[in-house]
C-alpha positions as CSV (number, residue, x, y, z in Angstrom):
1,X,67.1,83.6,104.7
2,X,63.5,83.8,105.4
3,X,62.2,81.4,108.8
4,X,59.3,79.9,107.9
5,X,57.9,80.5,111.5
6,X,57.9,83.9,111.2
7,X,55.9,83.9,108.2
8,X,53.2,81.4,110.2
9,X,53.2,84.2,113.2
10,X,52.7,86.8,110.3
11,X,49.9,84.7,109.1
12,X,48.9,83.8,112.7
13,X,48.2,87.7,113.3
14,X,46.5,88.3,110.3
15,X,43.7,85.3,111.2
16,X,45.2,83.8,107.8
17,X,46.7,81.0,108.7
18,X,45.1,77.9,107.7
19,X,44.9,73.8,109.3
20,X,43.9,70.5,108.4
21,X,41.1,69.6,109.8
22,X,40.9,65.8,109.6
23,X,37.7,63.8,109.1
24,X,36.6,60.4,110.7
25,X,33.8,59.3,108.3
26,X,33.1,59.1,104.8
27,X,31.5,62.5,103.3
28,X,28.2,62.7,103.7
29,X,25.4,65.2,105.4
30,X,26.4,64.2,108.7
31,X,30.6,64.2,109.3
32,X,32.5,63.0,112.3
33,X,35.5,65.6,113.3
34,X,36.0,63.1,116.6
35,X,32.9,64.7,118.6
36,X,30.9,63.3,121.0
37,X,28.5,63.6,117.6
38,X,28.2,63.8,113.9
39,X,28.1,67.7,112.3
40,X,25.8,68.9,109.8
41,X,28.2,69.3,107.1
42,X,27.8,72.4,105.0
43,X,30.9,72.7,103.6
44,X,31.2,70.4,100.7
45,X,30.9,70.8,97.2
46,X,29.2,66.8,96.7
47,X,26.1,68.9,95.8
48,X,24.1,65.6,94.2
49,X,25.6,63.6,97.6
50,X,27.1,61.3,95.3
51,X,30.6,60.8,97.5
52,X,29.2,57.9,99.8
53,X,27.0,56.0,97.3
54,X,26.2,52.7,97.4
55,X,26.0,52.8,94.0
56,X,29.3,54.0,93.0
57,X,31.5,52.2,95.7
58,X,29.8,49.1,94.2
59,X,30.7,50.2,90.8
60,X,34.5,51.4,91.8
61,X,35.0,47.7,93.7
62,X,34.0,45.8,90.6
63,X,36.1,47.8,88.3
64,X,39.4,47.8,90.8
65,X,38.8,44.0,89.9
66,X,38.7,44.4,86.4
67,X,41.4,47.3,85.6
68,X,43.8,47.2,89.2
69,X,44.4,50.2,91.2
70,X,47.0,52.1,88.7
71,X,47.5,53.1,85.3
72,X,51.2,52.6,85.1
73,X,52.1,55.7,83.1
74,X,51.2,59.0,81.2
75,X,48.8,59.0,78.7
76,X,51.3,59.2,76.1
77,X,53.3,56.0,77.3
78,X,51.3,53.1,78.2
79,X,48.8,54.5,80.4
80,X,45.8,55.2,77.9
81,X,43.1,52.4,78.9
82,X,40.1,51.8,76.8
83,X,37.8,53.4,79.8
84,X,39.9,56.9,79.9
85,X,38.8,57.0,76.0
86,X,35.0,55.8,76.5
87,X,34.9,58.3,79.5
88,X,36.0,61.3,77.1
89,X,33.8,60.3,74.7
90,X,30.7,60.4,76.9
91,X,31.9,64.0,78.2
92,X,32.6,65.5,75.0
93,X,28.7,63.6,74.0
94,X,27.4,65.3,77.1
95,X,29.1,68.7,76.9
96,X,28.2,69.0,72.5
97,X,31.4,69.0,71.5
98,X,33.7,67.1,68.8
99,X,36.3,65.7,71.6
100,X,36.9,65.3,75.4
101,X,40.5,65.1,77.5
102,X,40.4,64.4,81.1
103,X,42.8,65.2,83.9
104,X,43.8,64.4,87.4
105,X,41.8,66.9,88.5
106,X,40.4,70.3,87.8
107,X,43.6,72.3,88.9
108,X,45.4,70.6,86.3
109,X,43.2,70.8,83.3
110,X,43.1,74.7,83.5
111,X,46.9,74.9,84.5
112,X,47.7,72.3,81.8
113,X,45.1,73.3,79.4
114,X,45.8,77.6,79.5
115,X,49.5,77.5,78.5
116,X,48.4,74.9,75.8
117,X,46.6,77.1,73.8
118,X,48.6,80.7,74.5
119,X,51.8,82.0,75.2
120,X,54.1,84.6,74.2
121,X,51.8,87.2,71.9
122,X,48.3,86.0,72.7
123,X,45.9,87.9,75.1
124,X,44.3,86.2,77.8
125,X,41.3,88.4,79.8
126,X,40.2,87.0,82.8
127,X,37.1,87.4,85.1
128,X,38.5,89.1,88.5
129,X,36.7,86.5,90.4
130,X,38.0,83.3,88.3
131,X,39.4,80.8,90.3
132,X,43.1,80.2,91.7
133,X,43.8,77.3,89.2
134,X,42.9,79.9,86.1
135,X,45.0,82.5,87.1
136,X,48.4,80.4,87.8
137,X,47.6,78.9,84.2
138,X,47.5,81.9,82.4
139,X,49.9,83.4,84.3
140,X,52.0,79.8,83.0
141,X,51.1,80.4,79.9
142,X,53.7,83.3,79.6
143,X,50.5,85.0,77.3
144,X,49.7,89.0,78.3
145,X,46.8,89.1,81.0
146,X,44.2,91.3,81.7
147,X,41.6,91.6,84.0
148,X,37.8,93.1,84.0
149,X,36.0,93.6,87.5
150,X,33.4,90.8,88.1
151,X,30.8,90.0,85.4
152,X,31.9,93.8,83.7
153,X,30.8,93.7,80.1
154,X,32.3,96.8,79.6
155,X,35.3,96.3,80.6
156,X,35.5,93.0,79.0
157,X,34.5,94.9,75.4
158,X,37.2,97.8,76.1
159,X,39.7,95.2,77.0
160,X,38.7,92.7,73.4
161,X,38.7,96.3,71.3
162,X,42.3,96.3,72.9
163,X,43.3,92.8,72.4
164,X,42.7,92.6,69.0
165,X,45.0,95.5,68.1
166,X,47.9,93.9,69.8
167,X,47.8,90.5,68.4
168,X,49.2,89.7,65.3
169,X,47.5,87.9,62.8
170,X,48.6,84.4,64.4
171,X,47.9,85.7,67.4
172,X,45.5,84.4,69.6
173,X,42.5,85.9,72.2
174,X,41.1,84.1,75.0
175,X,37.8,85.4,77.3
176,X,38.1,82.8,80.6
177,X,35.2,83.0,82.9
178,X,33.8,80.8,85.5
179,X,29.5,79.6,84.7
180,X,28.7,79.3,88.6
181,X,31.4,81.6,90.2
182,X,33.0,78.9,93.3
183,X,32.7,81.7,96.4
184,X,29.7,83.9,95.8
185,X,27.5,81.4,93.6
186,X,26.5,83.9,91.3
187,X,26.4,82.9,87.4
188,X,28.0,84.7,84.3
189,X,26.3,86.3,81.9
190,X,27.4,83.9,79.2
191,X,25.1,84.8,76.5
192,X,26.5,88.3,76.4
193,X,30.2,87.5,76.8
194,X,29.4,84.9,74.0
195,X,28.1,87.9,71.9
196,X,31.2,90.2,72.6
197,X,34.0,87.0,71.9
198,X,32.6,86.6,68.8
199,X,32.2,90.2,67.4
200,X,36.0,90.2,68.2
201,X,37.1,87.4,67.1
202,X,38.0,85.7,70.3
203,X,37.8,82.3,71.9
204,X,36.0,81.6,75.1
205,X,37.2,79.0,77.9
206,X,34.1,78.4,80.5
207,X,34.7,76.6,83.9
208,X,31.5,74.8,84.3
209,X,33.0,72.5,87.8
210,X,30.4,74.3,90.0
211,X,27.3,74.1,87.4
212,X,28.4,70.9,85.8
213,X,25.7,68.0,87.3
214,X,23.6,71.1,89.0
215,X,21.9,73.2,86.5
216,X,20.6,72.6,82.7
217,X,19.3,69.5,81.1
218,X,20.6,66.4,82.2
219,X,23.0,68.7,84.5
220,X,24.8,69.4,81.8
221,X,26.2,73.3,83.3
222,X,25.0,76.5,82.4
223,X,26.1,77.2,78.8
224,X,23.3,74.1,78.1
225,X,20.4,75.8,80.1
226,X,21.0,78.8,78.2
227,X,21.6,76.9,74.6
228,X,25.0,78.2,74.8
229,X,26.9,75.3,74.4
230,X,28.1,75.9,70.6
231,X,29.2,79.4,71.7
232,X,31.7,78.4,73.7
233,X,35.1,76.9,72.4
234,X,36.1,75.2,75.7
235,X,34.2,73.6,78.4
236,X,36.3,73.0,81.5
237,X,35.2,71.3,84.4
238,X,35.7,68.6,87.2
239,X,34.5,65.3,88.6
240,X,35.1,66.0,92.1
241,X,31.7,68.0,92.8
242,X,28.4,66.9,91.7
243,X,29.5,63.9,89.8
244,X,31.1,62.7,93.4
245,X,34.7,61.3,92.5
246,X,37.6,63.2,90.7
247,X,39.3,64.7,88.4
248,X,38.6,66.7,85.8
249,X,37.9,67.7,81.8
250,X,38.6,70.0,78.9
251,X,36.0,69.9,75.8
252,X,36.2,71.0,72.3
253,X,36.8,70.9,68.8
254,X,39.1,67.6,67.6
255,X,41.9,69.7,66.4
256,X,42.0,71.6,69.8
257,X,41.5,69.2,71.9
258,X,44.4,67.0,69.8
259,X,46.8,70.4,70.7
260,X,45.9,70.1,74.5
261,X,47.6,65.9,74.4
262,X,50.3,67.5,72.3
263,X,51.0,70.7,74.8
264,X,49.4,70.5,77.9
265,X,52.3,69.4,80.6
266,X,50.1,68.2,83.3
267,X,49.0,66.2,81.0
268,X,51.6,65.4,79.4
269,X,54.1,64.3,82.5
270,X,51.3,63.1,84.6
271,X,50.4,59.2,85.3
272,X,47.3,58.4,83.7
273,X,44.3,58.5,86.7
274,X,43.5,55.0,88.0
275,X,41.3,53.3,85.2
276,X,38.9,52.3,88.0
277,X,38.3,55.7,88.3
278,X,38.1,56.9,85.1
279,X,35.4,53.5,84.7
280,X,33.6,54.7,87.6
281,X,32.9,58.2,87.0
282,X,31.9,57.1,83.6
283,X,29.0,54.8,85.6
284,X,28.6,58.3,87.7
285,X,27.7,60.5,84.6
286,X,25.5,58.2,83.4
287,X,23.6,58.3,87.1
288,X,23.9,62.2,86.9
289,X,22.5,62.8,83.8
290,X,19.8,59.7,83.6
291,X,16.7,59.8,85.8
292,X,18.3,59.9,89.6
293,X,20.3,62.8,88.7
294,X,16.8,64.3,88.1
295,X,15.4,63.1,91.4
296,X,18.5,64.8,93.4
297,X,18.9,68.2,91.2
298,X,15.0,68.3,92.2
299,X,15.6,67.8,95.8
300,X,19.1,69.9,95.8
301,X,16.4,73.1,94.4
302,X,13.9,72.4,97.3
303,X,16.8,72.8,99.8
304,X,18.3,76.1,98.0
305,X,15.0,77.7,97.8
306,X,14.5,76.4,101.6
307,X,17.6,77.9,102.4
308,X,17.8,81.2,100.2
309,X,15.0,80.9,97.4
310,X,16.8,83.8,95.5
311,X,20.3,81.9,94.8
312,X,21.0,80.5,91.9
313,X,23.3,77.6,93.0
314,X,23.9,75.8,95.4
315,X,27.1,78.2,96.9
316,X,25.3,80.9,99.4
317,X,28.2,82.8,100.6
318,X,27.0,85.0,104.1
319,X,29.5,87.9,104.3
320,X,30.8,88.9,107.5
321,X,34.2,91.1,106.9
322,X,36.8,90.9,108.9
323,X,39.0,87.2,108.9
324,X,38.3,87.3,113.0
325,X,34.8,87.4,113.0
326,X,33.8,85.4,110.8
327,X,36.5,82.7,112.2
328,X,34.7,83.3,115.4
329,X,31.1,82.8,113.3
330,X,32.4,79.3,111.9
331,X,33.8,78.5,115.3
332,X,30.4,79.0,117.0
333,X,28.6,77.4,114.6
334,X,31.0,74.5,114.9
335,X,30.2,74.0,118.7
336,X,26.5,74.3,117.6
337,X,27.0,71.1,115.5
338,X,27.7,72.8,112.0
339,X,29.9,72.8,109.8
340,X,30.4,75.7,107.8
341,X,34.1,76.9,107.0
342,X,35.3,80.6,107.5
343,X,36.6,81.4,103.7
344,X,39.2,84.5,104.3
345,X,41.8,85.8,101.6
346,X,43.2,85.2,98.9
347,X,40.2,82.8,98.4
348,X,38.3,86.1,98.7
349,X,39.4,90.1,98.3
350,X,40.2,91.3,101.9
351,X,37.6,92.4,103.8
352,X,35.4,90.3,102.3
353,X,35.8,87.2,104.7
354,X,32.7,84.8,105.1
355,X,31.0,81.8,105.8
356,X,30.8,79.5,102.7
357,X,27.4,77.7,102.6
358,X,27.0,74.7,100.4
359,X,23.7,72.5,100.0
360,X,23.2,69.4,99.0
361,X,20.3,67.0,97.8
362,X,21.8,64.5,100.7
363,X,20.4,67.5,103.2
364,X,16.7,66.4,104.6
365,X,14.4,70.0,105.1
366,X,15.0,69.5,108.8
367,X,18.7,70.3,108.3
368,X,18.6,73.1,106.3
369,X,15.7,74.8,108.8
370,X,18.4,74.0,111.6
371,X,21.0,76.1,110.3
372,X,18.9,78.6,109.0
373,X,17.8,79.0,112.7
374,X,21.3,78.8,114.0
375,X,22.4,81.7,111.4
376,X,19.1,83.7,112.9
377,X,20.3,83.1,116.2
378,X,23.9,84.6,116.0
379,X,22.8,87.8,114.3
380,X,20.1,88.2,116.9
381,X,23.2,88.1,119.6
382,X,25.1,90.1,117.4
């Protein structure tokens, strides 16, 4: 039998092996990791700084009073409040679709919501670069998988012309993509995968958690900035980013998203999210798409284009290579007040290792030109 601690010194060796690293304050800008001082945290994905507000603790106190701490059960039990359905309804408003089901939590929607919709004799053809939680749900699913390199439309079209030969009539074909891709912060090109899903035939399944509250009207992800939002058959995303709480969402047609309660297993055989929760992130939606979410998406772009004016979201990853270096970058930068986490595979391909920048609106200028000046500084040495 395997001993586990000789897979931690195999880890160990390979600079892969990962800790907790426990924090002392609430999220925020400024975090204490038990320092003599705060650190400029750049390592969060609260892009609208919405974790710590007064606002929304208000809001989640009140309703704790209201609704309690706990739902009690699954959906399908007794665990269905009133604010779980009022919540889907004003995501499924916000997203353009028919219908809205919500989740514990992002992982779960795509491994819950991907083996839903395919199995045995339907395709599934995944972005390389989708996330962790896409790939073990398709892979749950029990469907056929293929991949096509990053953002290859190519690829994606040979691998479609493919699909639809093997599936049978029932058969079923499903294009899963990120909008804003979580480690390298570049966007799909979802107007031309839109074009190719549909001259196939196809469904498409777009993970909006990184866009969702950042870009588009009202925050409402990429597929609204580019009027794509009919073009896509399900909108997947999460609370736990820029709308500052948890959990997360699946949106589409009634009759899919009625399959989804009927299929989806962490749905299914999970205890329905607090309802204190699911009240307060329905007060945080309306905050992110009403006229403050304006005012911090304004000042989250002044800090990107402070920080990098050619990204297009708020993720700027700064390659480095090698999982030892850039550990030793993250490590320096840590004892130089900053926060900024070494990301090394399987998060990323090997040899790809890097520091993981994330803004947010909650950063003043005066931070952002600090760490741009400590990142200056450490290639200068180097």
């Amino acid at each position: 039998m395997r001993d586990p601690e000789n897979e931690l010194r195999v880890l160990e060796a390979a600079r892969l092996r990962r800790h907790l690293r426990p924090i002392k304050s609430p999220q925020g800008a400024h975090v204490d990791l038990g320092g003599e001082s705060p650190c400029l945290n750049f390592s969060s994905n609260d892009y609208l700084g919405l974790a710590g507000d007064a606002t929304l603790k208000e809001a989640y106190q009140t309703h704790i009073g209201r609704y309690g701490v706990g739902s009690g059960a699954s959906r399908l039990i007794c665990g269905t409040m009133d604010v779980h359905l009022e919540l889907e309804e004003k995501i499924a408003a916000l997203k353009g679709t028919e219908a809205g089901l919500t989740f514990s939590s992002g992982f779960a929607a795509a491994t819950g919501g991907l083996p839903a919709l395919c199995g045995k004799g339907d395709v599934l053809i995944l972005d390389k670069l989708c996330h962790a939680s896409l790939i073990d749900g398709a892979r749950l699913s029990g469907a056929t998988i293929r991949v096509f390199p990053h953002n290859d439309l190519d690829r994606l079209e040979r691998h479609l012309q493919w699909a639809t030969k093997q599936v049978g009539r029932d058969g079923r074909v499903v294009v899963v993509t990120e909008s804003v891709f979580s480690m390298d912060g570049d966007l799909a090109p979802l107007a031309e995968i839109a074009t190719l899903k549909e001259k196939y035939g196809a469904l498409l399944l777009v993970d909006e958690a990184h866009a969702f509250g950042v870009l588009g009207p009202q925050g409402r992800g990429l597929a609204a900035a580019l009027g794509m939002e009919s073009h896509v058959d399900l909108q997947m995303g999460t609370f736990s980013k820029a709308v500052g709480l948890s959990g997360g969402y699946l949106c589409g047609s009634r009759t899919m998203v009625d399959l989804l309660i009927n299929r989806a297993r962490s749905f299914i055989y999970s205890t329905a999210p607090s309802p204190a929760l699911a009240a307060t992130v329905r007060d945080s939606l309306d905050l992110v798409c009403g006229a403050r979410g304006e005012t911090l998406r304004s000042e989250l772009l002044v800090n990107r284009n402070t920080f990098a004016p050619d990204t297009t979201s708020a993720i700027v990853p700064v390659i480095i290579g090698e999982n030892k270096a850039a550990l030793a970058a993250s490590e320096e930068l840590l004892d130089r007040g900053f926060l900024v986490p070494a990301i090394r595979y399987p998060t990323v391909p090997k040899g790809s290792a890097r520091l993981r920048v994330t803004l947010s609106a909650a950063h003043r200028p005066d931070d952002i030109l600090s760490l741009k000046s400590a990142l200056a500084a450490r290639r200068d040495c180097c």
